[in-house]
N, CA, C and O atoms as a GROMACS GRO file, in nm:
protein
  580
    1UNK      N    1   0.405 -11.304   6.980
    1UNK     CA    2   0.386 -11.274   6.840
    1UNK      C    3   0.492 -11.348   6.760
    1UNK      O    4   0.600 -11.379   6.811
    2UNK      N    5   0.464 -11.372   6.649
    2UNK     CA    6   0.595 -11.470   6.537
    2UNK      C    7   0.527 -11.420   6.397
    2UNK      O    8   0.428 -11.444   6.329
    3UNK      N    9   0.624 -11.348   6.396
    3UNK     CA   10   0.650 -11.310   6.227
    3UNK      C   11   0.656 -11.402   6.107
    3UNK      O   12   0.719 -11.507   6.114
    4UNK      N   13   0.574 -11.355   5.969
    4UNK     CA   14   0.595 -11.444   5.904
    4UNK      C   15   0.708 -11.434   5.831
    4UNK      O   16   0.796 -11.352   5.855
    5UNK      N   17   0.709 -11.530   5.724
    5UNK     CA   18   0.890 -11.473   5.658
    5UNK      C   19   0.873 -11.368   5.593
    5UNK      O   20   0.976 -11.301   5.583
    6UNK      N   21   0.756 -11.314   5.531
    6UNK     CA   22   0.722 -11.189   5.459
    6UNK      C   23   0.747 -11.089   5.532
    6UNK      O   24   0.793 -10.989   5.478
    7UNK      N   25   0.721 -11.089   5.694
    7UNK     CA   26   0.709 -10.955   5.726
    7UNK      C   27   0.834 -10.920   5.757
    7UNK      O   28   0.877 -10.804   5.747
    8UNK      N   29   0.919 -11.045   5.806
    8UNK     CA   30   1.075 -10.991   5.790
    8UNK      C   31   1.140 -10.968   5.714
    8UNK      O   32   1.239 -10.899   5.737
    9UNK      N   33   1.105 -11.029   5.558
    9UNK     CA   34   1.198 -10.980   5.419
    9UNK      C   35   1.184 -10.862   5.422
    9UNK      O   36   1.281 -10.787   5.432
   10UNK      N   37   1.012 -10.802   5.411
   10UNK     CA   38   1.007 -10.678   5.417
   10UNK      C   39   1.049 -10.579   5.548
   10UNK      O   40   1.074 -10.463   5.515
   11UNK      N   41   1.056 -10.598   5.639
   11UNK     CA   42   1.128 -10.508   5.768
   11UNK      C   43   1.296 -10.492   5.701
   11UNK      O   44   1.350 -10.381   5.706
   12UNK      N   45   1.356 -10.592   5.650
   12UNK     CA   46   1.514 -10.603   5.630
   12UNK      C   47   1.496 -10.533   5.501
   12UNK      O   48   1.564 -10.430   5.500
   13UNK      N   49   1.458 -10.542   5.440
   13UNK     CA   50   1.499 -10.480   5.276
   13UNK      C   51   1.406 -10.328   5.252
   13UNK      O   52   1.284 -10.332   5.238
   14UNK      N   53   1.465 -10.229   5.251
   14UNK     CA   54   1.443 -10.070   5.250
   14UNK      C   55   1.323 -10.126   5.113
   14UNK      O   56   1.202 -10.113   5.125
   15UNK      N   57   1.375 -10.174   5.018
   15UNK     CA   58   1.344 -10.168   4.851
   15UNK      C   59   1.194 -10.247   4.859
   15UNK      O   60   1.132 -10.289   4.762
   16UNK      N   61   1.150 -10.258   5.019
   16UNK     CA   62   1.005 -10.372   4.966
   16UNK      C   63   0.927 -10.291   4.978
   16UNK      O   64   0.938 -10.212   5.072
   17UNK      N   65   0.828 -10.282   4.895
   17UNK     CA   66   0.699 -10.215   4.911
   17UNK      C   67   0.606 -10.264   5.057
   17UNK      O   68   0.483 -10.260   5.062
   18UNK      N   69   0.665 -10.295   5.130
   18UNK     CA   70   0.577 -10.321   5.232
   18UNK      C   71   0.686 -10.299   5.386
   18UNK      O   72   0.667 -10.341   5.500
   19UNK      N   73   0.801 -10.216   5.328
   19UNK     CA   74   0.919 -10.221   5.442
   19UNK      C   75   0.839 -10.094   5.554
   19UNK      O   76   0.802 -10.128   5.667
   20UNK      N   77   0.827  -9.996   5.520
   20UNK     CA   78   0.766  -9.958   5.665
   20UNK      C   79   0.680  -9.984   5.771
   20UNK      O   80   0.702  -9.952   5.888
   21UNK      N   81   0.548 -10.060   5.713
   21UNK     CA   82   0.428 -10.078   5.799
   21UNK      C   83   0.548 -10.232   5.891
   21UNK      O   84   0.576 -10.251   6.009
   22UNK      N   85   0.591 -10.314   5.754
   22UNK     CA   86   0.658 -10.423   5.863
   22UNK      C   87   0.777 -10.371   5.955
   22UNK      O   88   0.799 -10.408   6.070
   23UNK      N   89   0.846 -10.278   5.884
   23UNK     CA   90   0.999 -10.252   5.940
   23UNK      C   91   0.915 -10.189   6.108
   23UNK      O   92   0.931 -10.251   6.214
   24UNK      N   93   0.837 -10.072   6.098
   24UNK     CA   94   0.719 -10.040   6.218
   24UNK      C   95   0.658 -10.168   6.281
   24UNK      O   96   0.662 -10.132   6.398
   25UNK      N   97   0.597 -10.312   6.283
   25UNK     CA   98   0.553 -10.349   6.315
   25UNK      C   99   0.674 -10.482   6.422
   25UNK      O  100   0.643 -10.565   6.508
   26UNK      N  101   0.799 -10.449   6.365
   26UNK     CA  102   0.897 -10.558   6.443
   26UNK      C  103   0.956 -10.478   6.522
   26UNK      O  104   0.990 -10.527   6.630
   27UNK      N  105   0.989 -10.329   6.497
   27UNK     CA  106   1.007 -10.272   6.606
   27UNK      C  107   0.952 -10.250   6.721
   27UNK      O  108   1.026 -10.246   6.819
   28UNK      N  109   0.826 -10.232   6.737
   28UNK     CA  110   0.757 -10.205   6.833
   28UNK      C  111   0.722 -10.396   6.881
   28UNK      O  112   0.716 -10.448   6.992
   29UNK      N  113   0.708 -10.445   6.765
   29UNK     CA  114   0.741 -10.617   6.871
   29UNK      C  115   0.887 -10.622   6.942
   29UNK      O  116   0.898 -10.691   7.042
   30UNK      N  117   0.957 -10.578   6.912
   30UNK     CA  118   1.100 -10.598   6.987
   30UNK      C  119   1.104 -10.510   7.112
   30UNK      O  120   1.188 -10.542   7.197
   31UNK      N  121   1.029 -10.408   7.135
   31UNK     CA  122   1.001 -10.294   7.192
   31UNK      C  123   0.900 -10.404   7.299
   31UNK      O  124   0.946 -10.425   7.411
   32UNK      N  125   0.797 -10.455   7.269
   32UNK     CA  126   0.744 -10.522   7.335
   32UNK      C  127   0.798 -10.634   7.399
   32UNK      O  128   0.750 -10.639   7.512
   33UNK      N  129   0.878 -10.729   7.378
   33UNK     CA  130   0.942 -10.836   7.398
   33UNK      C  131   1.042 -10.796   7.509
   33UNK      O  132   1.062 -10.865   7.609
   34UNK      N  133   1.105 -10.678   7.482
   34UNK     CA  134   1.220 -10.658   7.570
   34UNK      C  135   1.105 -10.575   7.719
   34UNK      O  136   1.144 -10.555   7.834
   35UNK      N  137   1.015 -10.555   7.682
   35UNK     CA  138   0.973 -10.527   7.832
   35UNK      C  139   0.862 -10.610   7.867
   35UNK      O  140   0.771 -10.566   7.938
   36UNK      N  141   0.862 -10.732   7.822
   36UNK     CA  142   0.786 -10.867   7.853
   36UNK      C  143   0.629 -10.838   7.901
   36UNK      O  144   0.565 -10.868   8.002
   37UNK      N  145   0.598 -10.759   7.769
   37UNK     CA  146   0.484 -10.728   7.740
   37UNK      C  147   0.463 -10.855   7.653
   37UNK      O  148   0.380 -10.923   7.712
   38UNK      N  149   0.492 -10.904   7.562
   38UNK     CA  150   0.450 -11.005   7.454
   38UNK      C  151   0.538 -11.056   7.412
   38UNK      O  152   0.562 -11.000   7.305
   39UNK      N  153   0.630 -11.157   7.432
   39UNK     CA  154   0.740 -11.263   7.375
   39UNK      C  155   0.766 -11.273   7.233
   39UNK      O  156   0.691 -11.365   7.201
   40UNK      N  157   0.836 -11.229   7.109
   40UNK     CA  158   0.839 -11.242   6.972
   40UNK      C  159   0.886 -11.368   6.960
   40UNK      O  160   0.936 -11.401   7.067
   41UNK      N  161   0.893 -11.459   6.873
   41UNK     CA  162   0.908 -11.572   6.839
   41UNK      C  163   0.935 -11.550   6.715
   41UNK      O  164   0.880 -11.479   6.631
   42UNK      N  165   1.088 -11.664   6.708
   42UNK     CA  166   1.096 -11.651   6.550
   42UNK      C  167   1.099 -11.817   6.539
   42UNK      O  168   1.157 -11.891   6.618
   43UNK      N  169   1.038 -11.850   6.446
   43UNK     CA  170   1.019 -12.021   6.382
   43UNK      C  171   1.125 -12.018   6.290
   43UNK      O  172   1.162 -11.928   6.215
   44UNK      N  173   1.182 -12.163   6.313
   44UNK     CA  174   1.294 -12.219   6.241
   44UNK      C  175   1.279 -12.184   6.118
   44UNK      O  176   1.355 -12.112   6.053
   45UNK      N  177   1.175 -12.238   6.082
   45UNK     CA  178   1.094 -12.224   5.901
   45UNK      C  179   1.120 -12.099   5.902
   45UNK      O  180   1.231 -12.046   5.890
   46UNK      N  181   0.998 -12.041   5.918
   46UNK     CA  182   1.013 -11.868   5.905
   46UNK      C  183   1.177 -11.796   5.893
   46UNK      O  184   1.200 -11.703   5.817
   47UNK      N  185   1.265 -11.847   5.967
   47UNK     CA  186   1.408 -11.761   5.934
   47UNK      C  187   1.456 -11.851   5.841
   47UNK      O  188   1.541 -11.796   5.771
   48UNK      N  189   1.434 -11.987   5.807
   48UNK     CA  190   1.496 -12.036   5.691
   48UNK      C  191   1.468 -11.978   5.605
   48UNK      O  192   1.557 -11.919   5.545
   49UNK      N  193   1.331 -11.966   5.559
   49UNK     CA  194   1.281 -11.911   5.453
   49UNK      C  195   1.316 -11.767   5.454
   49UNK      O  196   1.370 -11.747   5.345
   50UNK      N  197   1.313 -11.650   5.526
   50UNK     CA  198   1.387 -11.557   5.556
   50UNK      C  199   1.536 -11.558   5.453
   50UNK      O  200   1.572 -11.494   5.354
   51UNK      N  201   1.583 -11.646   5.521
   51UNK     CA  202   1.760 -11.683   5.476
   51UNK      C  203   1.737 -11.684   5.307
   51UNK      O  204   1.819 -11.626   5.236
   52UNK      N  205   1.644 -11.740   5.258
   52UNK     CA  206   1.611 -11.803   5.139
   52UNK      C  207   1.616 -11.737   5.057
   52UNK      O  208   1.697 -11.727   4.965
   53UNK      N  209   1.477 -11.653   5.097
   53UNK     CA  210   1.420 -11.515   4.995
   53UNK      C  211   1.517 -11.430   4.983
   53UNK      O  212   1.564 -11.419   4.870
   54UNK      N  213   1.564 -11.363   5.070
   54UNK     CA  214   1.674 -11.288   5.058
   54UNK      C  215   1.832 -11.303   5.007
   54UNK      O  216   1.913 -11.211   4.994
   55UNK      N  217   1.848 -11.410   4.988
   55UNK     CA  218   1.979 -11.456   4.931
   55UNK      C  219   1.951 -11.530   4.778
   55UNK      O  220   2.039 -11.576   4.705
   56UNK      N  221   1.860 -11.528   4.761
   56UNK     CA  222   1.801 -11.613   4.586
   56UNK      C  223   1.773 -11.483   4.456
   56UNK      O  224   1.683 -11.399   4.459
   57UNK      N  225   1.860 -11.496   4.366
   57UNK     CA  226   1.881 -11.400   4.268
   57UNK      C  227   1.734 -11.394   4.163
   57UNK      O  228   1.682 -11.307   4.093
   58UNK      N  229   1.706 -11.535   4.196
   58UNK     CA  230   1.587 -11.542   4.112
   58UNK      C  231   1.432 -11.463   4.238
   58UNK      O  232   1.321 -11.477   4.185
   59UNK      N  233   1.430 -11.428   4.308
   59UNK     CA  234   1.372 -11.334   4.392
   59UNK      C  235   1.388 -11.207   4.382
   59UNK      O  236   1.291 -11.134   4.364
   60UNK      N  237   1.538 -11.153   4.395
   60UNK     CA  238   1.554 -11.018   4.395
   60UNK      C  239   1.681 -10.998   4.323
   60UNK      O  240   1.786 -11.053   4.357
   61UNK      N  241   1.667 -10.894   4.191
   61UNK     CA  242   1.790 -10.843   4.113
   61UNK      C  243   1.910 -10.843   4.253
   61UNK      O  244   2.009 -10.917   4.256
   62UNK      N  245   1.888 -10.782   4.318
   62UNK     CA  246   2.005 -10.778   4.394
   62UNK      C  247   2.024 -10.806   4.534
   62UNK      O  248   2.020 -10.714   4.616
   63UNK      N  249   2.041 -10.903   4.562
   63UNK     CA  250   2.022 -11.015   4.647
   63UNK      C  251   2.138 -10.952   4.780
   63UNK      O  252   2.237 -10.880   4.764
   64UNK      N  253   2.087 -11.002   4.891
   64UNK     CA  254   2.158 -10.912   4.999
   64UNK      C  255   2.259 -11.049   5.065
   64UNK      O  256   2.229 -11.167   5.085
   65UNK      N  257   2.397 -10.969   5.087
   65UNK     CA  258   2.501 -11.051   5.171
   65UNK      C  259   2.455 -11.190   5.276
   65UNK      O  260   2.376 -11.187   5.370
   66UNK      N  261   2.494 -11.249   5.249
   66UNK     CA  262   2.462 -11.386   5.367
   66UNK      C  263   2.497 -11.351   5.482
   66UNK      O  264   2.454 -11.420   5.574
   67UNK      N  265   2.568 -11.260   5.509
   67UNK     CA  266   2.630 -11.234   5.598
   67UNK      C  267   2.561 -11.088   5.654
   67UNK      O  268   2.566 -11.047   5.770
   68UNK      N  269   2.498 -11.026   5.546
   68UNK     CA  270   2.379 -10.926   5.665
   68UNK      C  271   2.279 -10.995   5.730
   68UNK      O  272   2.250 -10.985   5.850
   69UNK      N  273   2.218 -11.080   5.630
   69UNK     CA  274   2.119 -11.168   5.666
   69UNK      C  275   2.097 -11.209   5.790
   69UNK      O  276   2.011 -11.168   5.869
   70UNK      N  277   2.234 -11.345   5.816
   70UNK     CA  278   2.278 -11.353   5.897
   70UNK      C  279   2.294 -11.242   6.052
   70UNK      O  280   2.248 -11.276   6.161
   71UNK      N  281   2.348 -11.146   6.036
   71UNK     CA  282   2.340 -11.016   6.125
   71UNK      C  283   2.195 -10.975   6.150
   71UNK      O  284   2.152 -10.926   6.254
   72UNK      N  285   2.146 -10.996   6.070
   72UNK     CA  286   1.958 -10.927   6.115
   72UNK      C  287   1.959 -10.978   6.194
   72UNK      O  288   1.977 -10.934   6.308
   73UNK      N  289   1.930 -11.149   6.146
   73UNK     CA  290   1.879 -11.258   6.258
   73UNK      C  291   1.954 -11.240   6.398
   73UNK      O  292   1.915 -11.204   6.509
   74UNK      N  293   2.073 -11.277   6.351
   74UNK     CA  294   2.109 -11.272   6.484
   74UNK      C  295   2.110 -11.147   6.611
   74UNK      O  296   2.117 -11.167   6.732
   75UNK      N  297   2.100 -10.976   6.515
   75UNK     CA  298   2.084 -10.938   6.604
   75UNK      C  299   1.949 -10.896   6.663
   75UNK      O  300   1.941 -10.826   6.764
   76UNK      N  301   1.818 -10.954   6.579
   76UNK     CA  302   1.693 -11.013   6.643
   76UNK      C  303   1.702 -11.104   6.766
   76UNK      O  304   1.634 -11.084   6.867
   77UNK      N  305   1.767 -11.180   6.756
   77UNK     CA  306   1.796 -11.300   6.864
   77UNK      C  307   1.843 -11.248   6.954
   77UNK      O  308   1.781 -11.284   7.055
   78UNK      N  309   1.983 -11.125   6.997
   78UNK     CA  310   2.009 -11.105   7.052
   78UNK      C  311   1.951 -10.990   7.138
   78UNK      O  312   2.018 -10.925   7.217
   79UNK      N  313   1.763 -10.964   7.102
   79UNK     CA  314   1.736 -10.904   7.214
   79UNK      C  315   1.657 -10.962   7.320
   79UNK      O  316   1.630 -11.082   7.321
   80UNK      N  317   1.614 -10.873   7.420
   80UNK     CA  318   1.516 -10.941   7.517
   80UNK      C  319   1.402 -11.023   7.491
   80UNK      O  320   1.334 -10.966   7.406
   81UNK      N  321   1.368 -11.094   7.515
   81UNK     CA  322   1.220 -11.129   7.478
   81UNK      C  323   1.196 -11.159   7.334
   81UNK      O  324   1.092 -11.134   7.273
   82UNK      N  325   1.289 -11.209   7.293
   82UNK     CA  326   1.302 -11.263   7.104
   82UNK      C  327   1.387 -11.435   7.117
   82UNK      O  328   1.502 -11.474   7.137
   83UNK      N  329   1.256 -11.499   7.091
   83UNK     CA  330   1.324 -11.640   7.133
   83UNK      C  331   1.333 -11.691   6.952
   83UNK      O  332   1.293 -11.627   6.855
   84UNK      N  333   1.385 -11.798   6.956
   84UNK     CA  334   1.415 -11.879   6.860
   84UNK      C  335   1.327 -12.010   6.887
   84UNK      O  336   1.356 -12.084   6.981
   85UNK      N  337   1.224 -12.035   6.805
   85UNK     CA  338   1.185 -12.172   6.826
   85UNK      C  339   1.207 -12.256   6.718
   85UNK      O  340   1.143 -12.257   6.612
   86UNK      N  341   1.355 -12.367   6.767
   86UNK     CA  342   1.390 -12.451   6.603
   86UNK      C  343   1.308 -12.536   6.578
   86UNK      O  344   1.311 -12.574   6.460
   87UNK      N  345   1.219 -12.593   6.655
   87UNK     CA  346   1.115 -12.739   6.629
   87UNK      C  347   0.987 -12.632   6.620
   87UNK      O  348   0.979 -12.515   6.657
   88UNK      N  349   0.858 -12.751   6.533
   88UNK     CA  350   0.768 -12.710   6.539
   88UNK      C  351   0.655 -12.803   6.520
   88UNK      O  352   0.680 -12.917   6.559
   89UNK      N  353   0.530 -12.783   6.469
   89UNK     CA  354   0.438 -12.894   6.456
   89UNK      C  355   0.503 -12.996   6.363
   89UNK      O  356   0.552 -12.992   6.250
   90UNK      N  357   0.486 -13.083   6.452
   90UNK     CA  358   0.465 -13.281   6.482
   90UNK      C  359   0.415 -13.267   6.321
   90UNK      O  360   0.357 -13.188   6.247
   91UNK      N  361   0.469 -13.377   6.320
   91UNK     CA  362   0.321 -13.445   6.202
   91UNK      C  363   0.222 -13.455   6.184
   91UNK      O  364   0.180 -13.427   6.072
   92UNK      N  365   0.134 -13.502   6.287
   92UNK     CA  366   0.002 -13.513   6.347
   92UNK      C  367  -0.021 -13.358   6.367
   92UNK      O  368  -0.133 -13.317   6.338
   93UNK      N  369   0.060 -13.281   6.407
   93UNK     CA  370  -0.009 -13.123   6.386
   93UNK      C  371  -0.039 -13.070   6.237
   93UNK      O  372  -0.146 -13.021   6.201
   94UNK      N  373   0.068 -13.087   6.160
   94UNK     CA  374   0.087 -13.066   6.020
   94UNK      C  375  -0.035 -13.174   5.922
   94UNK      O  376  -0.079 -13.136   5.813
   95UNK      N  377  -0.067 -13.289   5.975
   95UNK     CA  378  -0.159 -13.344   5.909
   95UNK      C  379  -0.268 -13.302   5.938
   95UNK      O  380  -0.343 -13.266   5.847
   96UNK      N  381  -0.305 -13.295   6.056
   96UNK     CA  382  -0.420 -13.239   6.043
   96UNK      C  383  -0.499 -13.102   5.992
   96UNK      O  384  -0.616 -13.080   5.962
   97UNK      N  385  -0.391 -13.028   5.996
   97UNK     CA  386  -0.399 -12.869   5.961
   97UNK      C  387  -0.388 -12.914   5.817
   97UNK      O  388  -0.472 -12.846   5.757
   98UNK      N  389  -0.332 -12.989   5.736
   98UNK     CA  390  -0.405 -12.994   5.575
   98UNK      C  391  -0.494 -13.058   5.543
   98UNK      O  392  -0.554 -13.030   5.439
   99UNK      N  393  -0.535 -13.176   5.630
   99UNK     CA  394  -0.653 -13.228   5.628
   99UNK      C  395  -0.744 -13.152   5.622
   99UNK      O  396  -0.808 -13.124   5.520
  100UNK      N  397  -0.769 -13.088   5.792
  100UNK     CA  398  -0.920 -12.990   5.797
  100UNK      C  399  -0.889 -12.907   5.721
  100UNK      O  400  -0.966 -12.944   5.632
  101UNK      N  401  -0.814 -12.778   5.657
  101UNK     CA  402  -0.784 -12.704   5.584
  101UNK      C  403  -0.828 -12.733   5.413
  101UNK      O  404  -0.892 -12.671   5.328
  102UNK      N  405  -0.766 -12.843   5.420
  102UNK     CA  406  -0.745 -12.921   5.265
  102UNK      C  407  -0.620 -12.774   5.204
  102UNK      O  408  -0.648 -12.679   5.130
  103UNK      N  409  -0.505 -12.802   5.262
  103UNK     CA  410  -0.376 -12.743   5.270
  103UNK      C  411  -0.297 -12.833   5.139
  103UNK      O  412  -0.265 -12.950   5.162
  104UNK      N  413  -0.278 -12.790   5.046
  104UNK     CA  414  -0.211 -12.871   4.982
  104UNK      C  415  -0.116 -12.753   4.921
  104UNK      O  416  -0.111 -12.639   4.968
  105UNK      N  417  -0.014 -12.820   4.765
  105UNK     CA  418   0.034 -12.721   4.710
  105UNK      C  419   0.133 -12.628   4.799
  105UNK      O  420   0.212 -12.672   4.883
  106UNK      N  421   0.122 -12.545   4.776
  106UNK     CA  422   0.216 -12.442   4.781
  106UNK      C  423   0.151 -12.373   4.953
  106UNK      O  424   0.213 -12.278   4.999
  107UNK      N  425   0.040 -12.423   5.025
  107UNK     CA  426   0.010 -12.420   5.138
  107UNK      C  427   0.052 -12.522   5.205
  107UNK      O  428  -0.022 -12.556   5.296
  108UNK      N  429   0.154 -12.587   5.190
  108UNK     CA  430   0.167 -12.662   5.319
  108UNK      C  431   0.286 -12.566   5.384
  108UNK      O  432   0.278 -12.545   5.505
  109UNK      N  433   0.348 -12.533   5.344
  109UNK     CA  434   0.447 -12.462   5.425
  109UNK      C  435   0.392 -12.327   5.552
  109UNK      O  436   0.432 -12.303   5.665
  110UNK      N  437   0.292 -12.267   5.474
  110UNK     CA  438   0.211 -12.246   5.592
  110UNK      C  439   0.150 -12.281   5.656
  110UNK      O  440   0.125 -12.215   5.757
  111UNK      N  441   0.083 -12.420   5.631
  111UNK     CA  442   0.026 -12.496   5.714
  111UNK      C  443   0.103 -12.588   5.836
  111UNK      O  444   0.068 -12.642   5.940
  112UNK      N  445   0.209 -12.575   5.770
  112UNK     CA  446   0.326 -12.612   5.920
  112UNK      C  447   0.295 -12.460   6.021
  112UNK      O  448   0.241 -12.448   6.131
  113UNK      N  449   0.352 -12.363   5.933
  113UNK     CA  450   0.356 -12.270   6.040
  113UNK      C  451   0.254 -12.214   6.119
  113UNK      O  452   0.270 -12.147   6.220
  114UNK      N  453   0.110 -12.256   6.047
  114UNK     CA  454  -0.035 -12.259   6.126
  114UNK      C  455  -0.051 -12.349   6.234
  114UNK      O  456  -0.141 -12.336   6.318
  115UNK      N  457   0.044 -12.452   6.234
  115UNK     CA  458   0.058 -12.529   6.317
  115UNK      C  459   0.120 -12.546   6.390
  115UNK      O  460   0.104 -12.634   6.474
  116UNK      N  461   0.214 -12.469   6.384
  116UNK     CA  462   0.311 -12.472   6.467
  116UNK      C  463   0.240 -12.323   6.571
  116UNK      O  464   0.199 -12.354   6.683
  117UNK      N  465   0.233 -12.221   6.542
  117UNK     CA  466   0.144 -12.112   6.587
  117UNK      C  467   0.034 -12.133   6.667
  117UNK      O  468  -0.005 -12.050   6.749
  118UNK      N  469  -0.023 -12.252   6.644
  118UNK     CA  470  -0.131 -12.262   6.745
  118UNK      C  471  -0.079 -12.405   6.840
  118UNK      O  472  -0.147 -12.447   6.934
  119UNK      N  473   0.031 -12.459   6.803
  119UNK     CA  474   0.071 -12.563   6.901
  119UNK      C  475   0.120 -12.457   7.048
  119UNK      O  476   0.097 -12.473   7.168
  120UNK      N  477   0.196 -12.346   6.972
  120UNK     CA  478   0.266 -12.284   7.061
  120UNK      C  479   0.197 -12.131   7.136
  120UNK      O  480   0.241 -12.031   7.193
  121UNK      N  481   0.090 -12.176   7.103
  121UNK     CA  482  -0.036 -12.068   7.159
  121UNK      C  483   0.020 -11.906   7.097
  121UNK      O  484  -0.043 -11.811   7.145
  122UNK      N  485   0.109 -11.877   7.017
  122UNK     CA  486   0.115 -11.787   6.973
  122UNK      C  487   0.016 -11.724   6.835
  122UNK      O  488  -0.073 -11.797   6.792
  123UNK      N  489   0.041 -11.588   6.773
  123UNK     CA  490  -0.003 -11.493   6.694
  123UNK      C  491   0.001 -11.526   6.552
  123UNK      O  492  -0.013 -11.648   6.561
  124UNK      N  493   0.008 -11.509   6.458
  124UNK     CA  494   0.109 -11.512   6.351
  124UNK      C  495   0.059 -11.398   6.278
  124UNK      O  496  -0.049 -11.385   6.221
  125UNK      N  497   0.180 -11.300   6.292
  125UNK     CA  498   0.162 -11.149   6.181
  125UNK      C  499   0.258 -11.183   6.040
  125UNK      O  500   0.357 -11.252   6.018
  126UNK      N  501   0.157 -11.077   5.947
  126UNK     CA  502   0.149 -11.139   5.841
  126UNK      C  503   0.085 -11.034   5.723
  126UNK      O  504   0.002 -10.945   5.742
  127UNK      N  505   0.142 -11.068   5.612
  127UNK     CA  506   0.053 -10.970   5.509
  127UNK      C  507  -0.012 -11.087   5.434
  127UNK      O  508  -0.123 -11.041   5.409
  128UNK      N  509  -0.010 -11.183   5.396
  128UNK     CA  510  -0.049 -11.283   5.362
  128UNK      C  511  -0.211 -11.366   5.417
  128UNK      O  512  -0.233 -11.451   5.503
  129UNK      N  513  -0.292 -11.299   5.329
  129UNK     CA  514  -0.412 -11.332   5.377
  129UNK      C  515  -0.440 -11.495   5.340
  129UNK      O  516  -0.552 -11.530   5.376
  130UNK      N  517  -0.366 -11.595   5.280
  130UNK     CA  518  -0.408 -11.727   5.300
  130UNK      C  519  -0.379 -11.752   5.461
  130UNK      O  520  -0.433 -11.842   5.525
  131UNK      N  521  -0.325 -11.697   5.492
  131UNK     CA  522  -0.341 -11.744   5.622
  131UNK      C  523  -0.514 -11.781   5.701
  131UNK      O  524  -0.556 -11.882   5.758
  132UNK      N  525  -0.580 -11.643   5.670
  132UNK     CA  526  -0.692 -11.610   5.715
  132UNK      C  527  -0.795 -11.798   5.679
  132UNK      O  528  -0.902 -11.810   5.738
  133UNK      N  529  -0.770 -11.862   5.629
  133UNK     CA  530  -0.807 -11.953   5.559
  133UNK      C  531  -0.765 -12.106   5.666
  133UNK      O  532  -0.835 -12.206   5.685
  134UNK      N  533  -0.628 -12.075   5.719
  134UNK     CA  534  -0.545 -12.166   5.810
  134UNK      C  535  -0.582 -12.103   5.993
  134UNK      O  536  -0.591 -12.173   6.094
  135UNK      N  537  -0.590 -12.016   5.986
  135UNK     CA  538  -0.591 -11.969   6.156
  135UNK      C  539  -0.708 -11.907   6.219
  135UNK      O  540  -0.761 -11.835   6.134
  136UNK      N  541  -0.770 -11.903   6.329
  136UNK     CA  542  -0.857 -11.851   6.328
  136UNK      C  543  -0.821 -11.688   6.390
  136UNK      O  544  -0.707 -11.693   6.436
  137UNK      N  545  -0.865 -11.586   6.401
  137UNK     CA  546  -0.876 -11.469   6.369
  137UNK      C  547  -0.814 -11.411   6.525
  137UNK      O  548  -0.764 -11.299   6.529
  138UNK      N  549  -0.820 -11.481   6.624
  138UNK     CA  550  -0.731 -11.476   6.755
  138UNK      C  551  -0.563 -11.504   6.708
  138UNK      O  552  -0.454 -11.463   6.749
  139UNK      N  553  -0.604 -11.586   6.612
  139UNK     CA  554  -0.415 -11.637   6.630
  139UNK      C  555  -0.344 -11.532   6.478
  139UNK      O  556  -0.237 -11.564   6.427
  140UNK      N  557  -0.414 -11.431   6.437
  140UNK     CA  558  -0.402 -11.352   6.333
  140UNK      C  559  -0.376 -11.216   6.317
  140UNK      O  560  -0.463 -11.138   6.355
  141UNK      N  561  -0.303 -11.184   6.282
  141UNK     CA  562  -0.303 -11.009   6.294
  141UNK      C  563  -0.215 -10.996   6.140
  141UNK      O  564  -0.093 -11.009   6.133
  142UNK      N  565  -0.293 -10.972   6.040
  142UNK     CA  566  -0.319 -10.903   5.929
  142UNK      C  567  -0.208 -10.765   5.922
  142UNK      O  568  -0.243 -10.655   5.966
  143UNK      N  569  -0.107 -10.783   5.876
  143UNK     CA  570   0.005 -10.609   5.872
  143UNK      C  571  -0.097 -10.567   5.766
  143UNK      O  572  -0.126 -10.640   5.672
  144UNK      N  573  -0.161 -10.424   5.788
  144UNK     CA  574  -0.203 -10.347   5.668
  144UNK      C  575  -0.083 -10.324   5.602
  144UNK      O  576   0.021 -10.320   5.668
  145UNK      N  577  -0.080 -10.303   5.433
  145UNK     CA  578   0.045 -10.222   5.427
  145UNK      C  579  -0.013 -10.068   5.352
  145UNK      O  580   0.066  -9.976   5.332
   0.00000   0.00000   0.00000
């Protein structure tokens, strides 16, 4: 499974309207991972952007420490079965996923991570239904919130 950056802003920040169903949905992935039921994956992108949202004033009145931030991630990383993947779709993955897509705008950044998600035969959870548009419905799992 690999989280999108949404579902981790919202798991880390109490104040998101969407922090329990996600803050519930990484636990029980970490829960899973550490007994190698299902491997969590976090994408380079995805925790950059992570890093991003959460530290940008123009996002949130009150923007959280670089240094918790920092601490999430890392102590995500530091469990069982929670890998870090820093590379991701090629070019040729990323082109083609806006090609067939017609990914442009403000979708290419998910269209890397659509691509990168199915290079790496993984999931991608998510509240973000453009996805539904980029992945097909195996590589998808929709967080209700």
């Amino acid at each position: 499974m690999t989280p999108d950056v949404n579902v981790l802003v919202a798991a880390f920040r109490p104040d998101h309207p969407h922090h329990s169903p996600a803050r519930a949905w990484l636990n029980d992935a970490v829960q899973q991972a550490a007994f190698n039921h299902t491997p969590l994956v976090l994408l380079g992108m995805v925790v950059t952007g992570f890093v991003r949202v959460t530290t940008n004033p123009r996002v949130f009145k009150q923007i959280d420490a670089l240094e918790d931030v920092v601490t999430f991630v890392d102590t995500l990383l530091a469990c069982p079965g929670v890998d870090y993947q820093a590379s991701g779709a090629g070019w040729s993955g990323l082109r083609e996923m806006c090609l067939n897509r017609q990914a442009g705008g403000n979708l290419v950044s998910d269209a890397w991570i659509a691509a990168t998600v199915m290079q790496i035969g993984e999931t991608l959870c998510t509240f973000d239904r453009d996805f539904t548009r980029l992945l097909p419905s195996d590589k998808l799992q929709l967080i209700k919130s």
